[in-house]
C-alpha positions in Angstrom: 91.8 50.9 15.6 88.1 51.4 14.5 86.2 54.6 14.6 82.5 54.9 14.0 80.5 58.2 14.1 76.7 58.7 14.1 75.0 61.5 12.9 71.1 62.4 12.4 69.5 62.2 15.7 67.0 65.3 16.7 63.8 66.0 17.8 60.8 65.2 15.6 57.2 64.8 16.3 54.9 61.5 16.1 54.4 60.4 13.0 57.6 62.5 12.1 60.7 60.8 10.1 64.3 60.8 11.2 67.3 59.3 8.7 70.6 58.4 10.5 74.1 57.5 9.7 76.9 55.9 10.7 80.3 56.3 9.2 83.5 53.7 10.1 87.1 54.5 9.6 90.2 52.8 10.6 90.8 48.9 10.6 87.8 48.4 8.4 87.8 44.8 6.7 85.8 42.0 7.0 82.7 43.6 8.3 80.3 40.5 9.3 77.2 43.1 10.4 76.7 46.7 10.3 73.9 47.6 13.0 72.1 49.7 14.7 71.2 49.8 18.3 69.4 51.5 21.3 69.3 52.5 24.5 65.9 54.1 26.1 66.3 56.2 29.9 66.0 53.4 32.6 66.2 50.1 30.0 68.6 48.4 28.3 70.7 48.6 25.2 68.1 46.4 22.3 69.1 45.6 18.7 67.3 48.0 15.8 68.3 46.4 13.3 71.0 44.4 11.6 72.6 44.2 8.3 74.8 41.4 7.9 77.0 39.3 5.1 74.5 38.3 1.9 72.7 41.3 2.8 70.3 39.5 5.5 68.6 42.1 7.1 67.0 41.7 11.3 64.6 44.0 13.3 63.4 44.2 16.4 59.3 43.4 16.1 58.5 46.6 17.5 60.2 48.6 13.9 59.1 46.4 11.7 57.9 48.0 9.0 58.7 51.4 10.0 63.0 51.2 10.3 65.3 50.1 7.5 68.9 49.8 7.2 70.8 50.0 4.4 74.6 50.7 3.8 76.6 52.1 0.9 78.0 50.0 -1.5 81.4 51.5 -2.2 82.3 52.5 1.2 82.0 51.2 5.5 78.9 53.2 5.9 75.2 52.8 6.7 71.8 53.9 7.3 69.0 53.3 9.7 65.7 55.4 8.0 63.0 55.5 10.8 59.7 56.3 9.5 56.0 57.1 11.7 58.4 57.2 14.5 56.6 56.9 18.2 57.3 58.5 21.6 58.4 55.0 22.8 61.2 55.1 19.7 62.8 57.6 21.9 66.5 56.6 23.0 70.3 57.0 22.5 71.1 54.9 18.9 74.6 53.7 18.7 75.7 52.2 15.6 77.8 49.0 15.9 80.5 46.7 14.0 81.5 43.6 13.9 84.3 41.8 12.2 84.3 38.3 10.9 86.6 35.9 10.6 86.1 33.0 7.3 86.2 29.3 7.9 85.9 27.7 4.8 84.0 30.1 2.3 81.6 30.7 5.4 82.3 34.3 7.5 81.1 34.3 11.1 81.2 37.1 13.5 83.7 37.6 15.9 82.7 39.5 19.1 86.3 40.3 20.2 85.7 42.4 17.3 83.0 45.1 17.8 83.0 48.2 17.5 80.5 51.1 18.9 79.7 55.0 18.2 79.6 57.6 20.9 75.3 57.5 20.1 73.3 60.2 18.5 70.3 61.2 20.6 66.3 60.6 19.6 63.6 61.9 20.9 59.8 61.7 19.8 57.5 63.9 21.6 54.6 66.8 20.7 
């Protein structure tokens, strides 16, 4: 019922910059955290970075200061910028959803809801 597409993986060098996005369609409403995520050959899937309700935003230590997320305002897409990026950066990056659910005035996430891309390959080499 949810579809989300990356785009903006490639090939750049150390030191290089990459910019990509993700793009949701369908069921969209309710969105607790828009996120991105990766998977490096022989490890497993980490959180990038997070973006959830009130704008809080979470990254993994070893981004910190070189990724941000961001997300449009008027419409269910969003942005990981990846600056100074490093051979170790390389991996598959799958954007991710997750819908929440309000009790009271509070939202929380619900993890029957979430929703992946296909990933959109990286690779940081010379």
């Amino acid at each position: 019922q949810v579809q989300i597409a990356e785009s903006g993986g490639g090939s750049v060098q150390p030191g290089g910059s990459l910019t990509l996005s993700c793009a949701a369609s369908g069921s969209i409403y309710s969105i607790f955290s828009m996120g991105w995520y990766r998977q490096a050959p022989e490890k497993s899937r980490e959180m990038v970075a997070l973006l959830t309700t009130g704008g809080n935003t979470n990254y993994t230590d070893s981004v910190k200061g070189r990724f941000s997320i961001t997300r449009d305002a008027a419409k269910p897409t969003w942005y990981l910028q990846m600056n100074n990026l490093k051979p170790e950066d390389t991996a598959i990056y799958y954007c991710n959803a997750v819908k929440g659910e309000y009790h009271g005035r509070y939202l929380s996430p619900n993890p029957r809801y979430s929703y992946w891309g296909q990933g959109t390959q990286v690779t940081v080499s010379s």
